[in-house]
Backbone of each chain as ProteinMPNN parsed JSONL, in Angstrom:
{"seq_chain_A": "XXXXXXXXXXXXXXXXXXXXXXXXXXXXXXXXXXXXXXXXXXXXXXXXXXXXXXXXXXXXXXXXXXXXXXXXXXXXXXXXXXXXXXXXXXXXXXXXXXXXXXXXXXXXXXXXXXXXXXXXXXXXXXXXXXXXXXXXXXXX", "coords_chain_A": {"N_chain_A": [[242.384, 37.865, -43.934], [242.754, 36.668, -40.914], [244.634, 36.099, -37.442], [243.755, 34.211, -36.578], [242.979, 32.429, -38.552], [244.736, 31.746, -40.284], [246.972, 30.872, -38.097], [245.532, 28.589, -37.712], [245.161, 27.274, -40.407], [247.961, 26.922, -40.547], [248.604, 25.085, -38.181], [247.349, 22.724, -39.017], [248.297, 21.631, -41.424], [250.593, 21.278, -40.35], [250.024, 19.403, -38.43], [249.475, 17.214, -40.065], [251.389, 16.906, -41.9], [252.919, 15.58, -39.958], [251.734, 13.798, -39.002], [252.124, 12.109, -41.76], [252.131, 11.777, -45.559], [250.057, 10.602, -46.406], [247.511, 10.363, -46.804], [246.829, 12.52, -48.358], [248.232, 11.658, -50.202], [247.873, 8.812, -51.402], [247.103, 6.049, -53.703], [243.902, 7.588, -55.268], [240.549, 5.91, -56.256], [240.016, 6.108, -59.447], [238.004, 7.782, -62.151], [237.961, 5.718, -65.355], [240.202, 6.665, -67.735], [239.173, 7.456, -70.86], [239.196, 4.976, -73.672], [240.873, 5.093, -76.626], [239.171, 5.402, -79.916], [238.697, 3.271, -82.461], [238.431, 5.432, -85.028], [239.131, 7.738, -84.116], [241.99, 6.879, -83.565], [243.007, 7.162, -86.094], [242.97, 9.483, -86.576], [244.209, 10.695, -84.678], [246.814, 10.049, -85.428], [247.64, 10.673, -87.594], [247.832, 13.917, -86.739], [249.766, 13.192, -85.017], [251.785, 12.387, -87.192], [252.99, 14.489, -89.846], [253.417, 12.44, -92.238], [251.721, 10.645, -92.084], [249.695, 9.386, -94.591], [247.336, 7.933, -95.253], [245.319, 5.231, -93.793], [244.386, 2.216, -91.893], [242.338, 0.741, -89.473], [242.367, -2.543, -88.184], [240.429, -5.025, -87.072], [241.501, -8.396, -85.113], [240.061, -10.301, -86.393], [240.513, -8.871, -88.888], [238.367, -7.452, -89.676], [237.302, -4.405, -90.59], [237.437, -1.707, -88.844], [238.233, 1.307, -89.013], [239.218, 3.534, -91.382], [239.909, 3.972, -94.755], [237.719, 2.131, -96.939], [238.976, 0.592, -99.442], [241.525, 0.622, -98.799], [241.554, -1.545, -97.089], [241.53, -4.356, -97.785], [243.97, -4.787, -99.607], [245.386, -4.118, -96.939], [245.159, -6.535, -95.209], [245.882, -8.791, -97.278], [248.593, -7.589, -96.827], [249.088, -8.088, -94.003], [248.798, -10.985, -93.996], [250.449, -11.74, -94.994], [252.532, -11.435, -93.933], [253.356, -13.493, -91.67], [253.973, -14.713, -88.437], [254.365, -12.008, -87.736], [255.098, -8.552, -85.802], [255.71, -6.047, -86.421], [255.579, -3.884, -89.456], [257.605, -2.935, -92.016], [257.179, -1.762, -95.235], [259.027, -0.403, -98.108], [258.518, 1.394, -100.782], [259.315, 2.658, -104.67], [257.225, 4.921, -104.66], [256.832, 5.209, -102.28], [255.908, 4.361, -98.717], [255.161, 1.738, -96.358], [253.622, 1.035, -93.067], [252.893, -1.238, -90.747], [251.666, -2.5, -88.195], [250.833, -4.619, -85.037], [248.768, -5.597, -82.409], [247.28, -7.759, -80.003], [244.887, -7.221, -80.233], [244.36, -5.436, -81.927], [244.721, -4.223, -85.21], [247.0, -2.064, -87.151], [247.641, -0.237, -89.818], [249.33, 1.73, -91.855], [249.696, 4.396, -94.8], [252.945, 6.089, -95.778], [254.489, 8.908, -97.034], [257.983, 8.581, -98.671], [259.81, 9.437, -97.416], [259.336, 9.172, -94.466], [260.115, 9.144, -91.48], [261.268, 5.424, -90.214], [261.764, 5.143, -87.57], [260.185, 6.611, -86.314], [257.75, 6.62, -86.838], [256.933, 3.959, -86.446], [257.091, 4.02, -83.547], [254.876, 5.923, -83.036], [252.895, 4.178, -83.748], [253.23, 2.05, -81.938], [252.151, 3.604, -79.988], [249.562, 4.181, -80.019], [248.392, 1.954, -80.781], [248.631, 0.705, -77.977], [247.3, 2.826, -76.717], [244.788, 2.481, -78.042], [243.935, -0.334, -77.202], [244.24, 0.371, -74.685], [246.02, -0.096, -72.527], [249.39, -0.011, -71.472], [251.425, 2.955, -72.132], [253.886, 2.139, -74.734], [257.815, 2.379, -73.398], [260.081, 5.063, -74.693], [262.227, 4.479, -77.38]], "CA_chain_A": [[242.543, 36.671, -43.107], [243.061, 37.145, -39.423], [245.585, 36.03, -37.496], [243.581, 32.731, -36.11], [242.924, 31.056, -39.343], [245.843, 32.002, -40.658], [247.704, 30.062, -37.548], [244.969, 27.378, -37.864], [246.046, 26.81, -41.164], [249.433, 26.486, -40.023], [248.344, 23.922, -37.746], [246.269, 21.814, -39.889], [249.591, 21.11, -42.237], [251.425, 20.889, -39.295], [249.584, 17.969, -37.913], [249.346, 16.514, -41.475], [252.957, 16.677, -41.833], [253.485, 14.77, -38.539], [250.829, 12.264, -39.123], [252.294, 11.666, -42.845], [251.194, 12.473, -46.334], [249.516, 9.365, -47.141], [246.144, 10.435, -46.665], [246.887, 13.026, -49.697], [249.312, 10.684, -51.485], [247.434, 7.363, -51.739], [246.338, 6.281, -55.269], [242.484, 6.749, -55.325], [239.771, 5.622, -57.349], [239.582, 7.543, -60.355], [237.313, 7.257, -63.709], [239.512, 5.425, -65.854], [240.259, 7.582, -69.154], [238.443, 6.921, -71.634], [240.336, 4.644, -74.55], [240.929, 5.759, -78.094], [238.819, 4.686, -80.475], [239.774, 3.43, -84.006], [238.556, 6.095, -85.602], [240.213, 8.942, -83.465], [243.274, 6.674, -83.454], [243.391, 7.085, -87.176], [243.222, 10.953, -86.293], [245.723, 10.84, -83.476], [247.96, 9.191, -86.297], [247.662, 12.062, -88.684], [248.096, 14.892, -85.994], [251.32, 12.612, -84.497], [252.763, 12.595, -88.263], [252.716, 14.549, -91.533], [254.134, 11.645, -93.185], [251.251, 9.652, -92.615], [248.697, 9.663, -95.831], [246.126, 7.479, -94.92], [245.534, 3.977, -92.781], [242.992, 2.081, -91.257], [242.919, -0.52, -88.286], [241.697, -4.147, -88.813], [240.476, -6.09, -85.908], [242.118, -9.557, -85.527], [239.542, -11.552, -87.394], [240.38, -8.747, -90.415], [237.305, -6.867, -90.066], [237.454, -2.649, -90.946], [237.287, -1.015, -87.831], [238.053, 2.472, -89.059], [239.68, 3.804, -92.499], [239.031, 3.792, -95.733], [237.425, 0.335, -97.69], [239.378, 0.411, -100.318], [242.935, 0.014, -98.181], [241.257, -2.667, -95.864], [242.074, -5.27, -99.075], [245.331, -4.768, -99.094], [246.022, -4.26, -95.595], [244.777, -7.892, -95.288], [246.988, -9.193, -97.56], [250.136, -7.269, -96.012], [249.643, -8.926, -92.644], [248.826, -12.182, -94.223], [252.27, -12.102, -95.931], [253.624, -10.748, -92.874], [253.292, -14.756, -91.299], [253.852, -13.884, -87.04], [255.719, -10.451, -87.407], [254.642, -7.782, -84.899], [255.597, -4.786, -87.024], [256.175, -4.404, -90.861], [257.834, -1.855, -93.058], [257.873, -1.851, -96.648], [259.546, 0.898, -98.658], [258.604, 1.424, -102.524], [259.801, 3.709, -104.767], [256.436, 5.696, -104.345], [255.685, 5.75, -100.934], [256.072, 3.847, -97.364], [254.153, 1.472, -95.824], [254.064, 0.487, -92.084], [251.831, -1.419, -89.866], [252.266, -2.704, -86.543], [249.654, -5.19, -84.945], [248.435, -6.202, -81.049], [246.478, -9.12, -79.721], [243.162, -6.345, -80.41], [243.767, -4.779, -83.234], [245.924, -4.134, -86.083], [247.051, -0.909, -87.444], [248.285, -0.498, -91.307], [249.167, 3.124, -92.572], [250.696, 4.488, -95.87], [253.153, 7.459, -95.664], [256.037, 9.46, -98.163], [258.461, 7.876, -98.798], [260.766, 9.983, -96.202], [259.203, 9.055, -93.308], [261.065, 8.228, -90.809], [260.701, 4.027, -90.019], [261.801, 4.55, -86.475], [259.375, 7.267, -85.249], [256.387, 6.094, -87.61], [256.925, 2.402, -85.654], [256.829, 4.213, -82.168], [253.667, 6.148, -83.057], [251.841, 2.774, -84.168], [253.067, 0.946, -80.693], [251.795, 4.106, -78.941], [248.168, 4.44, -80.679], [248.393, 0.525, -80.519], [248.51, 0.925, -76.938], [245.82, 3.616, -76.504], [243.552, 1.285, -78.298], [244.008, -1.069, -76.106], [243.439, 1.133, -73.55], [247.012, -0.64, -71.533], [250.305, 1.396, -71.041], [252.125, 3.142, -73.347], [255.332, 2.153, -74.86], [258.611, 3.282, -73.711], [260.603, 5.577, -76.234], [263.338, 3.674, -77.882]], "C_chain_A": [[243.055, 37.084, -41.721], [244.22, 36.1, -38.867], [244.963, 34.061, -36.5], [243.057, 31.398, -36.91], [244.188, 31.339, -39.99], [246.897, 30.529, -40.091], [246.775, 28.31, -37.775], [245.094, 26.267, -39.141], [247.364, 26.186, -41.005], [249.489, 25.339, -39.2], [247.982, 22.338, -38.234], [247.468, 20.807, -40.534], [250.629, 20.862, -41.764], [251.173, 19.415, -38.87], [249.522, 16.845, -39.296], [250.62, 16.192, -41.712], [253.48, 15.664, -41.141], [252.943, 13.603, -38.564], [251.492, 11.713, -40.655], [251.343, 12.163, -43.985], [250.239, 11.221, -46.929], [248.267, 9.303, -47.527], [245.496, 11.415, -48.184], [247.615, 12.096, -51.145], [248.746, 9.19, -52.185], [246.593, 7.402, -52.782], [244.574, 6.12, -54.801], [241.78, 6.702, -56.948], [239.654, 6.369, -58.71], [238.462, 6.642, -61.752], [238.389, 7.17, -64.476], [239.473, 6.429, -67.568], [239.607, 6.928, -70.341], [239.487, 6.122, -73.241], [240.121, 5.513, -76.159], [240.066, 4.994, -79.099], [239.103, 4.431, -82.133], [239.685, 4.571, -84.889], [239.382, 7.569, -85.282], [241.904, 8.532, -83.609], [243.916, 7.094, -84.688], [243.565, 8.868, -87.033], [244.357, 11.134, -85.853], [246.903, 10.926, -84.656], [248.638, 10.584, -87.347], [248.214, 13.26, -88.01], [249.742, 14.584, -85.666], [252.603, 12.874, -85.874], [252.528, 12.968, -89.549], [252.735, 13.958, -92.375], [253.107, 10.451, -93.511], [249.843, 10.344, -93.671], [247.417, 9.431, -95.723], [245.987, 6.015, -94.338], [244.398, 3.113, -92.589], [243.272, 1.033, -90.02], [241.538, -1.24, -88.575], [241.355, -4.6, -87.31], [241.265, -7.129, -86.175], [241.779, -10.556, -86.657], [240.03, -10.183, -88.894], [239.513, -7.586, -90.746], [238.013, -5.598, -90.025], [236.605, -2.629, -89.737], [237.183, 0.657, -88.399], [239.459, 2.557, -90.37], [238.991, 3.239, -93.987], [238.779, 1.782, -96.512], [238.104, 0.074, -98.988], [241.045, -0.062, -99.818], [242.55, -1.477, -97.377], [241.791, -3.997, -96.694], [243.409, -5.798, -99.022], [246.301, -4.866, -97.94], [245.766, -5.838, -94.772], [245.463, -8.631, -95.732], [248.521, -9.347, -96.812], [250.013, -7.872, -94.901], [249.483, -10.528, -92.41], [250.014, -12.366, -94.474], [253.227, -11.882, -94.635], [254.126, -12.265, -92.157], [252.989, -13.865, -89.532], [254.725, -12.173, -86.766], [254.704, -9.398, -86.874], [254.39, -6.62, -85.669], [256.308, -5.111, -88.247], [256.758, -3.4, -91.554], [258.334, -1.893, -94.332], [258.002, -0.525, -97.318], [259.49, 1.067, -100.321], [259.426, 2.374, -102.874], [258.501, 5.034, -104.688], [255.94, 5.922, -103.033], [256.411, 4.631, -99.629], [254.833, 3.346, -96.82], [254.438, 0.89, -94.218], [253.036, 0.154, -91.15], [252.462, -2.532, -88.6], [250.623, -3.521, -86.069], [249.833, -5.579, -82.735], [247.392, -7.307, -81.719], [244.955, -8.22, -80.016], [243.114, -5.68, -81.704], [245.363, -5.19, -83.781], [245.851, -2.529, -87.049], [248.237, -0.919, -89.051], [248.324, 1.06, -91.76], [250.041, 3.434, -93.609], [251.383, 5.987, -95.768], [253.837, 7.736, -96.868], [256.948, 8.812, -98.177], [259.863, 7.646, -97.87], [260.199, 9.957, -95.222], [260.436, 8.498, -92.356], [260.515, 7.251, -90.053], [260.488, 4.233, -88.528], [260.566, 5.147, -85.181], [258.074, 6.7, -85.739], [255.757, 4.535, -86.486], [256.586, 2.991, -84.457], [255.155, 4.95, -81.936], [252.892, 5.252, -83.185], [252.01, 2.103, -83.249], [252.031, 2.299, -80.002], [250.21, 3.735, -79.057], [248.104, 3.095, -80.824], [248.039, 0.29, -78.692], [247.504, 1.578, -75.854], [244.763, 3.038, -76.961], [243.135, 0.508, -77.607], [243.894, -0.563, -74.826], [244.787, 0.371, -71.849], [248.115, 0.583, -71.577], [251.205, 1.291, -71.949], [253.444, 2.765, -73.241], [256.261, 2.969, -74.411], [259.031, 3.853, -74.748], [261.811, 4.857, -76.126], [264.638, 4.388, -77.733]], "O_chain_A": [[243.886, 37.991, -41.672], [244.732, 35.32, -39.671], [245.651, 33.15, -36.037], [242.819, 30.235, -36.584], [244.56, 30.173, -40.119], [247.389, 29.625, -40.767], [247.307, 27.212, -37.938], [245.124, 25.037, -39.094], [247.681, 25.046, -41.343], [250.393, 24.536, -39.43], [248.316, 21.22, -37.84], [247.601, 19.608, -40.288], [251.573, 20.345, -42.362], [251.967, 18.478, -38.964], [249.547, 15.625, -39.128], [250.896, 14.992, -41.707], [254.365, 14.925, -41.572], [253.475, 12.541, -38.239], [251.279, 10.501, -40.697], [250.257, 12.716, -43.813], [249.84, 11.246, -48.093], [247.819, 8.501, -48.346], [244.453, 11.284, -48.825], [247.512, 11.998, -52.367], [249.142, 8.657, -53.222], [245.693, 8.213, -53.002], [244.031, 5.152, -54.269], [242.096, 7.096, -58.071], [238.989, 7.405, -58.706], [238.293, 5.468, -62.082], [239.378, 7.9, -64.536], [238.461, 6.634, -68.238], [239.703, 5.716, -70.533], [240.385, 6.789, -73.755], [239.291, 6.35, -76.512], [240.291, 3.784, -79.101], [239.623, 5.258, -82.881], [240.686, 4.842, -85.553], [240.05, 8.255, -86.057], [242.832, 9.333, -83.721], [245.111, 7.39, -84.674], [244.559, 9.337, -87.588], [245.342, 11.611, -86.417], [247.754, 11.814, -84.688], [249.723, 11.109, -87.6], [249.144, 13.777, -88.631], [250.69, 15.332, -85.907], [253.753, 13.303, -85.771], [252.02, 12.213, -90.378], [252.266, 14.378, -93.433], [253.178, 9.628, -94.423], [249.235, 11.405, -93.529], [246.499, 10.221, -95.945], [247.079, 5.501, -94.58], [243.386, 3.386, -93.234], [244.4, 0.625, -89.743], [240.4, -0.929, -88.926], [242.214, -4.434, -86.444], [241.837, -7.132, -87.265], [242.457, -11.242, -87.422], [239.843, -10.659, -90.013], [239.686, -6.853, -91.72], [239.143, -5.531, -89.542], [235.535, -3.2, -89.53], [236.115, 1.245, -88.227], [240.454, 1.834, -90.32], [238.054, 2.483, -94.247], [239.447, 0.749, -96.505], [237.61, -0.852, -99.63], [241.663, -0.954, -100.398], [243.392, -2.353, -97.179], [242.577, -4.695, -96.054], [243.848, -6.855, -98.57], [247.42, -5.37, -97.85], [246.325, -6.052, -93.696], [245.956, -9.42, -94.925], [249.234, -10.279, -96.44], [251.089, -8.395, -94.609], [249.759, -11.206, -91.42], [250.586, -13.364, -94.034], [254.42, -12.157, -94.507], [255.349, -12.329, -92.03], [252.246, -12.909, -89.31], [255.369, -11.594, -85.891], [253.589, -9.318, -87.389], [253.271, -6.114, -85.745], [257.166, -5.976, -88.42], [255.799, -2.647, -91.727], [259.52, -2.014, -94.637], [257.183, 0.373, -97.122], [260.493, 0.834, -100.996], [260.159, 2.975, -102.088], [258.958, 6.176, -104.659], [254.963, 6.587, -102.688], [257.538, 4.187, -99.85], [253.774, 3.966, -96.721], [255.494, 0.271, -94.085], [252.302, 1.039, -90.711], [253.54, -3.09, -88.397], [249.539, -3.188, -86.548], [250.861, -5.732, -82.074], [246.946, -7.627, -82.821], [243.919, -8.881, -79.946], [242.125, -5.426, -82.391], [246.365, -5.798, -83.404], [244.818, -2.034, -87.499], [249.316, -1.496, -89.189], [247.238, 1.576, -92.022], [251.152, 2.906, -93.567], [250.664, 6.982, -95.688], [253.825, 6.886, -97.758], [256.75, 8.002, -97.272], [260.591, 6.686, -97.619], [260.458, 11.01, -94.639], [261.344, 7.69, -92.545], [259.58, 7.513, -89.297], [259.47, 3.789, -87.996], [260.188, 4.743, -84.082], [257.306, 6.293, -84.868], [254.655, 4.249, -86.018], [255.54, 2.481, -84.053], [254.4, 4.668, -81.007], [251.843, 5.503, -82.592], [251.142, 1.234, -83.173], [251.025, 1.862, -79.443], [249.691, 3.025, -78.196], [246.998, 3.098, -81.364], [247.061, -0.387, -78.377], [247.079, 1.201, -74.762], [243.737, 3.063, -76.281], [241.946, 0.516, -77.289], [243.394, -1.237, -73.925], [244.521, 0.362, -70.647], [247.852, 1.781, -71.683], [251.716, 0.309, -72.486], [254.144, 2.876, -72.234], [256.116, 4.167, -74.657], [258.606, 3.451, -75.831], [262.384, 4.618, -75.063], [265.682, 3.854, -78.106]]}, "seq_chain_B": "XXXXXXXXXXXXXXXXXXXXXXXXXXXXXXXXXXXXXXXXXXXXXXXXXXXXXXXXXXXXXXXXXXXXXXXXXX", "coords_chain_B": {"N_chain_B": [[301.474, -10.494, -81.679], [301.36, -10.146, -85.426], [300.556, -7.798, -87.441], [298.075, -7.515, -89.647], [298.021, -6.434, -93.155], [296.248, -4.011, -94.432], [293.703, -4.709, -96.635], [293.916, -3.76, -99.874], [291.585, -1.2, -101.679], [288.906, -0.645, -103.754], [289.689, 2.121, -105.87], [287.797, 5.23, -105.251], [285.836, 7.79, -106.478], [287.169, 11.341, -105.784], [286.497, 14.363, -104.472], [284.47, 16.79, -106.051], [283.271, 15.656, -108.003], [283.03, 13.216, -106.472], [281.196, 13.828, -104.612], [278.786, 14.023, -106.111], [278.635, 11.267, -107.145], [278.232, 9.924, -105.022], [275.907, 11.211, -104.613], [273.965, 10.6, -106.136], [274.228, 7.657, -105.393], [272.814, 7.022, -103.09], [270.265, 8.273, -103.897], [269.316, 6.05, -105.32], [270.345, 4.015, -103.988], [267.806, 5.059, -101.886], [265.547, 4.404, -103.489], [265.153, 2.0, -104.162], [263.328, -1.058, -103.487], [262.153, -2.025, -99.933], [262.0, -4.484, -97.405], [261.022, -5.167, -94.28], [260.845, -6.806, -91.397], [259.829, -7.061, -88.262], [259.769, -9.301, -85.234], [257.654, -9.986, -82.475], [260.197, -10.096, -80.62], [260.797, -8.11, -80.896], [262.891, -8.225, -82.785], [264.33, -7.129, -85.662], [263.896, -8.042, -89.075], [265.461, -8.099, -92.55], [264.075, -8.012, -95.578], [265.598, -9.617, -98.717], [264.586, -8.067, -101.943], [264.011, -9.505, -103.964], [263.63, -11.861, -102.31], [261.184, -14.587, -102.193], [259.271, -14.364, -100.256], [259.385, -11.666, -99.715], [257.909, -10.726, -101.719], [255.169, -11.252, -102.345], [254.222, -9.198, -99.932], [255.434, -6.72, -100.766], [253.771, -6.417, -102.979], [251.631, -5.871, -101.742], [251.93, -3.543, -101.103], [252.491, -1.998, -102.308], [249.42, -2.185, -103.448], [248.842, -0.661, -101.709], [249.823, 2.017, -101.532], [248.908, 2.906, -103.889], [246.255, 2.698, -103.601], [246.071, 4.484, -101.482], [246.925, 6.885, -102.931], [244.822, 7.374, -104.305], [242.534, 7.396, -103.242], [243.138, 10.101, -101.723], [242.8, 11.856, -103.53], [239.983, 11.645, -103.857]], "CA_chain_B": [[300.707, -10.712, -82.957], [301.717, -9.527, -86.305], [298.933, -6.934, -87.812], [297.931, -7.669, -91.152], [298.144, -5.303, -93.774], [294.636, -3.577, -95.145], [293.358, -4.974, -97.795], [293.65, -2.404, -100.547], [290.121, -1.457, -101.63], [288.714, 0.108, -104.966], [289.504, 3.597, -105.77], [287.156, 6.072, -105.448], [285.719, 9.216, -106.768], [287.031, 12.176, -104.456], [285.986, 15.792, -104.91], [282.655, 17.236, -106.439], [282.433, 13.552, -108.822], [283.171, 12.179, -105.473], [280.047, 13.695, -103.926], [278.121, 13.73, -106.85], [278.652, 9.849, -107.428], [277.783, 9.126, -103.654], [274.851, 11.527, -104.045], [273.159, 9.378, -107.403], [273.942, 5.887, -105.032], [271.902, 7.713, -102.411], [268.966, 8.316, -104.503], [269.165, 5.162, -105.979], [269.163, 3.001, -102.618], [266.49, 5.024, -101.666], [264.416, 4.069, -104.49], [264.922, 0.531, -103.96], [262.233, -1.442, -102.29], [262.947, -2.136, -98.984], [261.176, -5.565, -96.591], [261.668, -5.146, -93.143], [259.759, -7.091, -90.452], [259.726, -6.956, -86.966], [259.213, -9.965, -84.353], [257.526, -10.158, -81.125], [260.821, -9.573, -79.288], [261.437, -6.463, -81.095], [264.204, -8.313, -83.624], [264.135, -7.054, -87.411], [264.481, -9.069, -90.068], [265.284, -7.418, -93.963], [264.189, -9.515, -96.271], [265.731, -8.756, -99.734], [263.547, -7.4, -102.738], [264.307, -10.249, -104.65], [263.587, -13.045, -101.603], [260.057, -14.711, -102.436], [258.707, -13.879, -98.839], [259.238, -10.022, -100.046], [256.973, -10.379, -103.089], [253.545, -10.718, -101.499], [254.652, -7.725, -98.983], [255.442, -5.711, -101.909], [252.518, -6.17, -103.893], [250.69, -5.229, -101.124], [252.38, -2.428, -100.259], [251.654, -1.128, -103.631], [248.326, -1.808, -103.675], [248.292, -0.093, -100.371], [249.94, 3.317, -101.539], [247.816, 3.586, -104.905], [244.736, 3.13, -103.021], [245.891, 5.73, -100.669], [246.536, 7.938, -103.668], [243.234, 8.016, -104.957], [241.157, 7.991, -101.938], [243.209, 11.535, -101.473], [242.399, 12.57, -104.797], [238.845, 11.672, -104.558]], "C_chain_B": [[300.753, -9.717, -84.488], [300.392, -8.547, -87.159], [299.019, -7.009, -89.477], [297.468, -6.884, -92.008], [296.8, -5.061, -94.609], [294.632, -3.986, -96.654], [293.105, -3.981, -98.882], [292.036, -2.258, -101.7], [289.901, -0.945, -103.124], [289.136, 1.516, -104.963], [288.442, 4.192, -105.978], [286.783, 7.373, -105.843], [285.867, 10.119, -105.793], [286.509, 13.431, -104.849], [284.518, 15.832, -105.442], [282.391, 15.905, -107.615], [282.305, 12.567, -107.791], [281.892, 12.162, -105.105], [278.621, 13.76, -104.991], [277.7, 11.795, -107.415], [277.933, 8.874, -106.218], [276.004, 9.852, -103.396], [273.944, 10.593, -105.01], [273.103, 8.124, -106.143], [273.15, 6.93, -103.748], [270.692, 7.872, -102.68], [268.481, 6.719, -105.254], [268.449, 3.779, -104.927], [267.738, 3.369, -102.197], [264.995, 4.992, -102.284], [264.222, 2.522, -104.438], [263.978, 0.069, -103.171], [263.084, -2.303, -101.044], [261.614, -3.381, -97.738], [261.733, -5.211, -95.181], [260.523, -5.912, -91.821], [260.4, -7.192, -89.067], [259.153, -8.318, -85.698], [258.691, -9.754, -82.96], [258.116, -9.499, -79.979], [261.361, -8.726, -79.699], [262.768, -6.833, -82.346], [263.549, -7.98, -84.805], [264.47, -7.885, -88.321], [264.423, -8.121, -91.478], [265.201, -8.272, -94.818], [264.796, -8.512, -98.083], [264.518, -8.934, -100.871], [263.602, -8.82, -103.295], [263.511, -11.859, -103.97], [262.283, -13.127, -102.301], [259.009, -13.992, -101.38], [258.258, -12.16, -99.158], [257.858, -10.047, -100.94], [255.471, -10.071, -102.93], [253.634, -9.189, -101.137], [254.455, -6.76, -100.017], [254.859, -5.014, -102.87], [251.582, -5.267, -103.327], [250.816, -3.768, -101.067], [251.595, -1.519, -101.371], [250.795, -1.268, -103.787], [248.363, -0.752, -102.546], [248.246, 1.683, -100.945], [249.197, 3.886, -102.751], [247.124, 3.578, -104.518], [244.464, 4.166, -102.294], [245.626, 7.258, -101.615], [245.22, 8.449, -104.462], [242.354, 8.014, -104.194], [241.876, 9.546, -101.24], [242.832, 12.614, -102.355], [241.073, 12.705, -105.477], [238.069, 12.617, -103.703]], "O_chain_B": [[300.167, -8.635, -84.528], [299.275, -9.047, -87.288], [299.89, -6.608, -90.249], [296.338, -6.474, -91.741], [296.378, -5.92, -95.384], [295.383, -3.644, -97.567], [292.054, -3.345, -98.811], [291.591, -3.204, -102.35], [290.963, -0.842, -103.737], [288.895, 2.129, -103.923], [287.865, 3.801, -106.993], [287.584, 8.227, -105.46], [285.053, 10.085, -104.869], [285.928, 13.327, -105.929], [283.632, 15.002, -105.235], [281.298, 15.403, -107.878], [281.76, 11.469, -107.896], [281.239, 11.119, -105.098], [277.504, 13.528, -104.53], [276.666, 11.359, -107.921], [277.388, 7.771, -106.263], [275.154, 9.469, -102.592], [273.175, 9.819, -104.439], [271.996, 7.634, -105.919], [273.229, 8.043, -104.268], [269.878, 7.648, -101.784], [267.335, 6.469, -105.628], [267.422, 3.106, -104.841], [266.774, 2.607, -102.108], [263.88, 5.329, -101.885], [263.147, 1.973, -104.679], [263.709, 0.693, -102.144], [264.136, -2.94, -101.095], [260.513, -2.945, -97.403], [262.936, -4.983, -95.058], [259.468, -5.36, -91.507], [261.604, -7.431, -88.977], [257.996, -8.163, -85.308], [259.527, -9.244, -82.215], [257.647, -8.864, -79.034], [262.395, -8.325, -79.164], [263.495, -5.934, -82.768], [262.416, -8.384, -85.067], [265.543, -8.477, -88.207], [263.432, -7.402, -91.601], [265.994, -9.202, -94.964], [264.546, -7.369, -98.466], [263.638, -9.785, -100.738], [262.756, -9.407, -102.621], [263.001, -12.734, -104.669], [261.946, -12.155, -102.978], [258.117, -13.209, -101.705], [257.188, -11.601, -98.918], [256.888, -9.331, -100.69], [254.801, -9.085, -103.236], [253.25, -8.235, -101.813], [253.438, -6.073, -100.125], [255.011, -3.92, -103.413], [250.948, -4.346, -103.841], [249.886, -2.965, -100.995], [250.632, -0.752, -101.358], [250.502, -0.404, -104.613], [247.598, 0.18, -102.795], [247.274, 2.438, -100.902], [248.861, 5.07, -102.783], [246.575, 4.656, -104.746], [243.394, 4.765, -102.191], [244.856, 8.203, -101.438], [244.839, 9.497, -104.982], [241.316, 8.638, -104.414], [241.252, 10.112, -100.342], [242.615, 13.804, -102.125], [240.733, 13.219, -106.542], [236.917, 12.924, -104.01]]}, "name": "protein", "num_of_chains": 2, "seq": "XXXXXXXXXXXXXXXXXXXXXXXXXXXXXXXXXXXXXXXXXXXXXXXXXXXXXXXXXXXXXXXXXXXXXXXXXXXXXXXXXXXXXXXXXXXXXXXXXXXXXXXXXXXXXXXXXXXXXXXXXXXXXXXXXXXXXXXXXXXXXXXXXXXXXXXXXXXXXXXXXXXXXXXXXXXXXXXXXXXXXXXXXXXXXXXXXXXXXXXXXXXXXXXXXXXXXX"}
């Protein structure tokens, strides 16, 4: 590099400096990320926690979006019984269940029985959130 | 204001029956079924095993985790 792009450089970020960074700093357009879809979410879910077993997510009307057809039954029930409750956790002596619902979907998964309620709940707002394709929950 | 004297409580098991006695109620709660729901604005509610409200929940739940166990086992 010689010694007149060198300084011309030096200039460039000079005058940029002086004029402000706004021209680098201002939000632009971008392609928006692509959202999660139920069946990856049910992935995500698994990767996020050993504890979970298996799940599925319901649309609102009910319908099987993604997991297996044999939980969808049940997971129907549980958020019928649930009446308006956002998030649910029931604890047997075999196992853990916990589902968590938005205005788009609804998310129902079964884990061990040592899960823990409070991180299991924050993974199901997050992946609730990525579904929806809006912004993720803070952490509690 | 006069301080009123502690109510004297049950005795308890201390030493290794102590922690042996607290480790059994330990395993025991956590065998119990457990309701817990969640509203809107983030409040919990526990409903006990016993309430009616629980019973649905419960059923479900258990269908939920045998179905899980055999769609891992199939």
């Amino acid at each position: 590099m010689t010694l007149a792009t060198t300084q011309m450089a030096a200039v460039t970020s000079q005058t940029i400096l002086e004029r402000g960074t706004g021209g680098y700093s201002r939000p632009r357009q971008m392609n928006p990320a692509p959202t999660l879809t139920p069946p990856l979410a049910l992935d995500y879910l698994r990767e996020l926690s050993a504890d979970i077993r298996s799940g599925v997510v319901l649309d609102p009307g009910g319908a099987l979006l993604a997991g297996l057809d044999a939980l969808a039954d049940p997971a129907r029930d549980l958020l019928a019984a649930a009446g308006s409750a956002e998030e649910i956790h029931v604890t047997t002596a075999d196992g853990a269940v916990f589902a968590a619902r938005s205005e788009q979907h609804s998310l129902v998964v079964v884990c061990g029985r040592f899960a823990l309620p409070s991180l299991i709940r924050y993974d199901l707002r997050l992946v609730l959130a990525d579904l929806a394709g809006g912004q993720r929950p803070e952490a509690a | 204001m006069p301080r009123i004297p502690r109510k004297p409580t049950a005795p308890r098991p201390r030493g290794a029956v102590g922690a042996m006695a607290a480790s059994f109620a330990r395993r025991k709660a956590a065998r119990e079924p457990r309701v817990v729901l969640t509203d809107r604005g983030g409040q919990p509610r526990t409903l006990d095993a016993d309430d009616p409200a629980a019973e649905p929940l419960l059923d479900a739940a258990e269908r939920l985790i045998s179905a899980a166990h055999r769609g891992s086992r199939a």
